[in-house]
KOLBATOR-112202 format. One line per 3 residues: number of its first residue (from 1); their letters; for each residue z, y, x of N, C-alpha, C, CB. Coordinates in nm, 2 decimals, always signed. Each point is the difference from the previous one (the first is absolute). Glycine has a CB too. Example, Ala and Ser with C-alpha at 12.3 -4.5 7.8 and 13.67 -1.06 7.14 Angstrom:
<nodes>
1	as	+0.78,-0.57,+1.32,+0.00,+0.12,-0.09,+0.00,+0.12,+0.09,+0.12,-0.12,-0.19; -0.19,+0.23,+0.15,+0.00,+0.11,+0.09,+0.08,+0.11,-0.08,-0.22,-0.06,+0.12;
</nodes>
This chain:
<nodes>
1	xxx	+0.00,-0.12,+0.08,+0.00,+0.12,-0.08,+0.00,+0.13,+0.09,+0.12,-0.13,-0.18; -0.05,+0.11,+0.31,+0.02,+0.14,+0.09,-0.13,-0.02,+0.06,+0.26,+0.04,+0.06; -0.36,-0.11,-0.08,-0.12,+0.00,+0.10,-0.06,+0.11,-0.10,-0.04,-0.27,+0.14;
4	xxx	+0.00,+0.20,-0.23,-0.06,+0.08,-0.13,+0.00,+0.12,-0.03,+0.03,-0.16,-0.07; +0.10,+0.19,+0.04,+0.03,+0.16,+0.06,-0.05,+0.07,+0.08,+0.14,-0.04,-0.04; -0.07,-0.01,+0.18,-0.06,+0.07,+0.09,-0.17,+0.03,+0.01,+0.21,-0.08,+0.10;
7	xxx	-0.26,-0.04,-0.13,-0.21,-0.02,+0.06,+0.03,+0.13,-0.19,-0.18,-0.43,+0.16; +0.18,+0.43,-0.28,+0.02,+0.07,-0.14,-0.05,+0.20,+0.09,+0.28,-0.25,-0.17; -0.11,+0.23,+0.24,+0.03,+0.14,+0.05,-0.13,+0.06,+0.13,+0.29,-0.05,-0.07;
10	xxx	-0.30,-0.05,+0.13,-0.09,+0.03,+0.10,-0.17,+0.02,-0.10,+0.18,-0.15,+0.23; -0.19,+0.04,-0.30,-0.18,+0.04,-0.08,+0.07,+0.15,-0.07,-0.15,-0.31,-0.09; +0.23,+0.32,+0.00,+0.04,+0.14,-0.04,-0.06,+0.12,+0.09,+0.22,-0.11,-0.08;
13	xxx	-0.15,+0.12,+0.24,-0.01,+0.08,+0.08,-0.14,-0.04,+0.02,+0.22,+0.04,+0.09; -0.30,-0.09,-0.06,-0.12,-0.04,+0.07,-0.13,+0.08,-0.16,+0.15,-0.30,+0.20; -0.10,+0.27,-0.32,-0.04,+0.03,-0.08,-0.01,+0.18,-0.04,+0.05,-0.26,-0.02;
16	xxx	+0.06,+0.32,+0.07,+0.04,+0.12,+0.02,-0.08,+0.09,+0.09,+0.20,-0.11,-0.06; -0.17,+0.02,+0.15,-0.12,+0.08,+0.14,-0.15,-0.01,-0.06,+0.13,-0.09,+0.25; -0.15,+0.01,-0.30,-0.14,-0.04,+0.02,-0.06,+0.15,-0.16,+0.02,-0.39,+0.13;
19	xxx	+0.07,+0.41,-0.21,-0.01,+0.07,-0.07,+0.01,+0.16,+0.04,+0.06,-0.22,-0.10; +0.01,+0.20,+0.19,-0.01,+0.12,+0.05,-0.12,+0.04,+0.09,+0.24,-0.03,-0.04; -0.26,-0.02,+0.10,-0.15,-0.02,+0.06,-0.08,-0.01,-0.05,+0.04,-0.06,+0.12;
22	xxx	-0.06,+0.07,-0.28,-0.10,-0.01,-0.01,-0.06,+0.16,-0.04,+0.05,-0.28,-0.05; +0.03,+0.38,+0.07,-0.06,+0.10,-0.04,-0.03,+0.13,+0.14,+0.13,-0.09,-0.26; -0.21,+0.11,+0.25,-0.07,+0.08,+0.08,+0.10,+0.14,+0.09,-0.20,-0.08,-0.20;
25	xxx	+0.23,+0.08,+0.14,+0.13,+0.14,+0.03,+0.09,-0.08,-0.01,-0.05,+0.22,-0.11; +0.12,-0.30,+0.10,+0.11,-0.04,+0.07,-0.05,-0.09,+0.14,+0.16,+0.01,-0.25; -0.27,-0.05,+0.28,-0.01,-0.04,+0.12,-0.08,+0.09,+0.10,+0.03,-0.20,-0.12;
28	xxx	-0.05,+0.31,+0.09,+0.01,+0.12,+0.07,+0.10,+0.10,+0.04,-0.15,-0.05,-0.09; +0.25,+0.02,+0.00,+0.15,+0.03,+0.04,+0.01,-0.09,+0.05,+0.10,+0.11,-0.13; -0.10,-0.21,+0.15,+0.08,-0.12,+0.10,-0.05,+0.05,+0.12,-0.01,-0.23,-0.15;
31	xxx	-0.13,+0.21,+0.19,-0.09,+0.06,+0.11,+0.06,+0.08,+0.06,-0.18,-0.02,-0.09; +0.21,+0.15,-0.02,+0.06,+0.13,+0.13,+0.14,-0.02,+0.04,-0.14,+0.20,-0.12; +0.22,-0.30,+0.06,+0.16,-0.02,+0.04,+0.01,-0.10,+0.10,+0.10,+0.06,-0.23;
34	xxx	-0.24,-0.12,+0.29,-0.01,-0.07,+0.09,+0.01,+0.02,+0.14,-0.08,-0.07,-0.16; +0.05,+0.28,+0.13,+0.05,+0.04,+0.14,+0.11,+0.12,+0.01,-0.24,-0.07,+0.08; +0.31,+0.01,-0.23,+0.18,+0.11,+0.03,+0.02,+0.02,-0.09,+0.01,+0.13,+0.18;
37	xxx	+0.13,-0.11,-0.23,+0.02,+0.07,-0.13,-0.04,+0.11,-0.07,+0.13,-0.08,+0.06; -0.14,+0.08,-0.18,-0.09,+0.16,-0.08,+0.12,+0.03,-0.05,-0.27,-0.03,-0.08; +0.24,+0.14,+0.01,+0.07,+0.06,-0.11,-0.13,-0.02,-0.13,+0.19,+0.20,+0.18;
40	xxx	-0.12,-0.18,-0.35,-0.08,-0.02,-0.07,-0.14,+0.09,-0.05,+0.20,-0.13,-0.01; -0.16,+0.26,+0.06,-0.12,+0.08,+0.06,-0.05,+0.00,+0.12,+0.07,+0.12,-0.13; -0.07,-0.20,+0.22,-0.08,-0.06,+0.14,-0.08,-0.09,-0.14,+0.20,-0.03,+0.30;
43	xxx	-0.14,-0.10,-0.33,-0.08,-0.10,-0.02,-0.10,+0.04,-0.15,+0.20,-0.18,+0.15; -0.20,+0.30,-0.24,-0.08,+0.02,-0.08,-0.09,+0.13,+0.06,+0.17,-0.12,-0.19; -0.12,+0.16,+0.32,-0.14,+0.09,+0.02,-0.10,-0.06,-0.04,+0.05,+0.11,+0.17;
46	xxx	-0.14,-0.22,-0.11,-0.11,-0.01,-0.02,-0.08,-0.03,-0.16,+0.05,-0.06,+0.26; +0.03,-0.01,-0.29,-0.03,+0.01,-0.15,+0.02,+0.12,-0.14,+0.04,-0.21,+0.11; -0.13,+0.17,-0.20,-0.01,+0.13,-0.11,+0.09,-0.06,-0.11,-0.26,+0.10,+0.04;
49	xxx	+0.41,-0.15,+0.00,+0.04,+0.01,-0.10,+0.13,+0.03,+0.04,-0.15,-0.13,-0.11; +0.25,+0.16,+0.01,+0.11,+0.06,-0.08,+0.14,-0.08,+0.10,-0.16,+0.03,-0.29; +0.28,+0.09,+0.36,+0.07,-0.06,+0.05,+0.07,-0.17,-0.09,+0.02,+0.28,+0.14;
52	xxx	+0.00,-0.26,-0.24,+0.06,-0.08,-0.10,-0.13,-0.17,+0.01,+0.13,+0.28,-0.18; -0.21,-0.24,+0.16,-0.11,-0.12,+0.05,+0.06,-0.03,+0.14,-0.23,+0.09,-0.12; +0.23,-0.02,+0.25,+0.03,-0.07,+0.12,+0.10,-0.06,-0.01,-0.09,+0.12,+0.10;
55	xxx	+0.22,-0.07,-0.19,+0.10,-0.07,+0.02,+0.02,-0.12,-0.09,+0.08,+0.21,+0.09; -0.17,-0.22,-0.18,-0.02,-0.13,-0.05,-0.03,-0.12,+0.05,-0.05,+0.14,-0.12; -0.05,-0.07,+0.21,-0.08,-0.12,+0.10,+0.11,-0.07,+0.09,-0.24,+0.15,+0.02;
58	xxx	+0.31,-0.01,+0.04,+0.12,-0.04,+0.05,+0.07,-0.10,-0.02,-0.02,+0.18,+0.01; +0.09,-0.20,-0.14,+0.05,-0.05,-0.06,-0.03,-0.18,+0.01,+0.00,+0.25,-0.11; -0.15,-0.24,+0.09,-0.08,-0.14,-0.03,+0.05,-0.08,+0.15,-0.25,+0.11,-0.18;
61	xxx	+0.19,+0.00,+0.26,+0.03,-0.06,+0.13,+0.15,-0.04,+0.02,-0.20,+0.15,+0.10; +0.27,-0.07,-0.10,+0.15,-0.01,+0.00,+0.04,-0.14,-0.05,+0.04,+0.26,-0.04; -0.08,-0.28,-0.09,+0.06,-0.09,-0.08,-0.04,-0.15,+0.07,-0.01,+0.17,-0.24;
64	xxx	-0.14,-0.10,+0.28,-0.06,-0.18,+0.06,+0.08,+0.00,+0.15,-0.32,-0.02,-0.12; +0.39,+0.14,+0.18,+0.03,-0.08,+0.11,-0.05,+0.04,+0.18,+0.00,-0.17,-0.23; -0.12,+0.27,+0.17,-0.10,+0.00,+0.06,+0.04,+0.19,+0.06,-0.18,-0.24,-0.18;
67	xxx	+0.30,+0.29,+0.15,+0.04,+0.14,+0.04,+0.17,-0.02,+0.01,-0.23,+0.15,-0.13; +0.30,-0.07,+0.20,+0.10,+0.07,-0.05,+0.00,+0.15,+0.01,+0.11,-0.20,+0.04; +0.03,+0.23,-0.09,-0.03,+0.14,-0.03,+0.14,+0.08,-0.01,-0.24,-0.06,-0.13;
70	xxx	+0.27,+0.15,+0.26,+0.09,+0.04,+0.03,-0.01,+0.21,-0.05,+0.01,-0.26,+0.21; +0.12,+0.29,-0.18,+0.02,+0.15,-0.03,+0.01,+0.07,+0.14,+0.13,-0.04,-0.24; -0.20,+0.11,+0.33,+0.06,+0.11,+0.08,-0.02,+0.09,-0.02,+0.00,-0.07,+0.12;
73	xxx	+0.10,+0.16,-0.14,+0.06,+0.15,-0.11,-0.07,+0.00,-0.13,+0.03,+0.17,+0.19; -0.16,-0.10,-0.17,-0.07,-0.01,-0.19,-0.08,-0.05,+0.01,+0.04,+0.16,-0.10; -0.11,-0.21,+0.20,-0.11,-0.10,-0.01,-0.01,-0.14,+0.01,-0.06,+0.17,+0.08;
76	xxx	+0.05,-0.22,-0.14,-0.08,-0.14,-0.06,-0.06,-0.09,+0.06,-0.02,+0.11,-0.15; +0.05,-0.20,+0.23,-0.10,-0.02,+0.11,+0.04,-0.19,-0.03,+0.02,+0.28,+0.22; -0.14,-0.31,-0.19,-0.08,-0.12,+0.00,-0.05,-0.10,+0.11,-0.04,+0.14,-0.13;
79	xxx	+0.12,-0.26,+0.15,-0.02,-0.08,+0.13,-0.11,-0.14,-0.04,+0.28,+0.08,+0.10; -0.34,-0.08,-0.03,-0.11,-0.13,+0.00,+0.10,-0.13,+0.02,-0.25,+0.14,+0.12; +0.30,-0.23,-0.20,+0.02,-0.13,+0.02,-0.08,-0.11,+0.00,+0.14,+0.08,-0.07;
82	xxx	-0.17,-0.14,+0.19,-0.11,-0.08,+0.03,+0.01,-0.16,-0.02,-0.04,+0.20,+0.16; +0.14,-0.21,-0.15,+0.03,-0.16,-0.09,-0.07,-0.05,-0.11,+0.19,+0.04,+0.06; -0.17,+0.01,-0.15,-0.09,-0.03,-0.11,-0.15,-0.04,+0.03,+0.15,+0.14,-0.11;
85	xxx	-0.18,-0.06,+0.22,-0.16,+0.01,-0.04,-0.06,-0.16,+0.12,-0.04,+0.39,-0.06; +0.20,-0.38,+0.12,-0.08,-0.12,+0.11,+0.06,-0.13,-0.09,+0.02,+0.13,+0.30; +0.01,-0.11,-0.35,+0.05,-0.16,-0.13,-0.13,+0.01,-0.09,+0.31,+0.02,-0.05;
88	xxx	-0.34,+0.08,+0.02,-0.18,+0.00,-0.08,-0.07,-0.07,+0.09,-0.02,+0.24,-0.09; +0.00,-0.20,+0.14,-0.11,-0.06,+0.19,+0.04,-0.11,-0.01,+0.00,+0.18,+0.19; +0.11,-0.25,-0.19,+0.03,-0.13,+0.08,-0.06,-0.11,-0.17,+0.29,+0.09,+0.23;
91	xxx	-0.25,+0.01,-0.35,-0.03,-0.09,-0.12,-0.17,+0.02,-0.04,+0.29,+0.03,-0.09; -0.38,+0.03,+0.15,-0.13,+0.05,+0.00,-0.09,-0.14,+0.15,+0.12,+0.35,-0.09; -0.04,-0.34,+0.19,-0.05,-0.07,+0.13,-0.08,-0.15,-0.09,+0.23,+0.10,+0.22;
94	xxx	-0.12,-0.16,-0.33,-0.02,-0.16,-0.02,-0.18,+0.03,-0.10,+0.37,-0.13,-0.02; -0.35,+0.19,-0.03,-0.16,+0.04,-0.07,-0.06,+0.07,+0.11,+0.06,+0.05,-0.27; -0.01,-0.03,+0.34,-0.18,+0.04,+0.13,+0.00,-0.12,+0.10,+0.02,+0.32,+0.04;
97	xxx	+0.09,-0.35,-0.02,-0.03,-0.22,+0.03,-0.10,-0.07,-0.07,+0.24,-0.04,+0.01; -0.22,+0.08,-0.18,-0.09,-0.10,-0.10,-0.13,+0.09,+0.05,+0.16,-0.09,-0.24; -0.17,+0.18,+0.21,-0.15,+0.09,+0.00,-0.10,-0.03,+0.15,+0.15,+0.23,-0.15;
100	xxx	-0.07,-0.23,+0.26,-0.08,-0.05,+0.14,-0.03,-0.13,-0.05,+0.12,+0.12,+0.21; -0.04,-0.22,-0.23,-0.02,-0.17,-0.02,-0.12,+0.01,-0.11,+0.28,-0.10,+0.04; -0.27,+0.19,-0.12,-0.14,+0.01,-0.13,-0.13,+0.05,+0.10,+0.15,+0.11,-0.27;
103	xxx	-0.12,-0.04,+0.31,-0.10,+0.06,+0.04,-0.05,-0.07,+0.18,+0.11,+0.23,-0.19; -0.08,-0.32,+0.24,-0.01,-0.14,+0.07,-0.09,-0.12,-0.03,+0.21,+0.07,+0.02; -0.14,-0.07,-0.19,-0.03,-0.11,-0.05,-0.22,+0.03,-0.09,+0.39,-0.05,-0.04;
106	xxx	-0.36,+0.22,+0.03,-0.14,+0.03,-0.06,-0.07,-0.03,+0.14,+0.06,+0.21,-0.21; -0.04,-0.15,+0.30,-0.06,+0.02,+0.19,-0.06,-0.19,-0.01,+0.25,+0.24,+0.20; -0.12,-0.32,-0.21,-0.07,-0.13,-0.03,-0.13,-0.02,-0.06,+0.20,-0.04,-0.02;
109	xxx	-0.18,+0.09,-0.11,-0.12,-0.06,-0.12,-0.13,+0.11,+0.02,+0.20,-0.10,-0.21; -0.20,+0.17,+0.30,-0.10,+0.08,+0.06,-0.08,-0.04,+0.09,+0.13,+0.12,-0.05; -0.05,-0.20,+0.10,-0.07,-0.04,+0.14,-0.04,-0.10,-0.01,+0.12,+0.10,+0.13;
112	xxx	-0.06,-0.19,-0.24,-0.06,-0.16,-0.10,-0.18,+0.07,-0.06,+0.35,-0.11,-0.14; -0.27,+0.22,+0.08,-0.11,-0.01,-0.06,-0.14,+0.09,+0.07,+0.18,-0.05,-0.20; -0.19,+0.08,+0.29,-0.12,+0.04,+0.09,-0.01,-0.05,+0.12,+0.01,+0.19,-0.10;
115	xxx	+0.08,-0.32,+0.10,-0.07,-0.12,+0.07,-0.07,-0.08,-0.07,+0.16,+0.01,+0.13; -0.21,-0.01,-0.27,-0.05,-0.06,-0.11,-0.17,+0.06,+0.02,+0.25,-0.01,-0.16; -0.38,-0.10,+0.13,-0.10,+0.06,+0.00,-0.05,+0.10,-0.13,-0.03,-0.20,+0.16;
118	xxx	+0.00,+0.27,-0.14,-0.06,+0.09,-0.14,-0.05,-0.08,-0.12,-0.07,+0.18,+0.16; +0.11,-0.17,-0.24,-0.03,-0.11,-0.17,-0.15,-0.01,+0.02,+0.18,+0.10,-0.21; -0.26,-0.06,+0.22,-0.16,+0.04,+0.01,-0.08,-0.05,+0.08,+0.07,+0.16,-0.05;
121	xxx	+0.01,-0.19,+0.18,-0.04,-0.13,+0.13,+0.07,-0.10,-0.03,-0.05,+0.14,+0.20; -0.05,-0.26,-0.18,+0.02,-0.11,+0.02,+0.06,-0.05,+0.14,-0.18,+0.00,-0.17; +0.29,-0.06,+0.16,+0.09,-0.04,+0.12,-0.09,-0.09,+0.09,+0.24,+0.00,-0.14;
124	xxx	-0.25,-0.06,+0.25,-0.07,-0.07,+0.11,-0.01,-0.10,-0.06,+0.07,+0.09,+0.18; +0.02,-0.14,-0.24,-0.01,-0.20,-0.05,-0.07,+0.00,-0.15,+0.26,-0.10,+0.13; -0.27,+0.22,-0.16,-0.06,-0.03,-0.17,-0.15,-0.04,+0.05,+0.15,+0.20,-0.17;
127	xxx	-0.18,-0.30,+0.08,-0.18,-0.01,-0.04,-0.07,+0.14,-0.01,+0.04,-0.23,-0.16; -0.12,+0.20,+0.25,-0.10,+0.11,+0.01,+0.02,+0.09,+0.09,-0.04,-0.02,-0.21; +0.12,+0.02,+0.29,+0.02,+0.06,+0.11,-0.07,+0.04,+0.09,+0.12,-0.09,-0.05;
130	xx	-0.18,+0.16,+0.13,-0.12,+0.01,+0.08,+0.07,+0.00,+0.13,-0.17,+0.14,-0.17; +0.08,-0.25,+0.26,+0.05,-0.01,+0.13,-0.07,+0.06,+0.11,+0.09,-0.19,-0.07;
</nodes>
């Protein structure tokens, strides 16, 4: 039962990140906190929207795991937590294991099949063959 849980809480988290990534502006915030902390007007300059939007995004990230987020005096500032994203990576690797082995297995039936004579010619041992 405590396995279950735990693997439960970890797809939770893993489900969290991957949700959070999936949106455009929060993985552009991730990008820029990858070289130092912002404040939440650092990380909404570049975008055209509304401080309350950034700090939503904030939020998403926060919740998945993927930020923290400290006070120095009145500013609001934002740390990149990188754990999360390398537990993504490690749960992402086993499907790019399958995808090489697929894509191996096509390189196979490629090379099967244009070692094959063209449908249209007759192979050496068929009748009628011209020697």
């Amino acid at each position: 039962m405590h396995n279950h849980l735990v693997m439960k809480g970890a797809m939770d988290q893993l489900s969290a990140v991957f949700g959070a990534l999936a949106d455009p502006t929060r993985r552009a915030i991730l990008a820029s906190l990858a070289s130092g902390e912002r404040s939440v007007a650092e990380l909404g300059a570049p975008f055209a929207i509304s401080q309350p939007a950034v700090s939503k995004h904030l939020r998403v990230l926060e919740d998945a795991g993927l930020i923290t987020r400290s006070r120095r005096g009145t500013a609001r500032l934002s740390h990149l937590r990188a754990k999360p994203l390398q537990q993504a990576s490690e749960w992402l690797v086993g499907y790019r294991e399958y995808w090489e082995e697929s894509y191996e297995r096509l390189d196979e039936l490629l090379e099967r099949i244009q070692a094959q004579p063209p449908a249209d010619e007759p192979a050496d041992d068929e009748e009628g063959a011209v020697e």
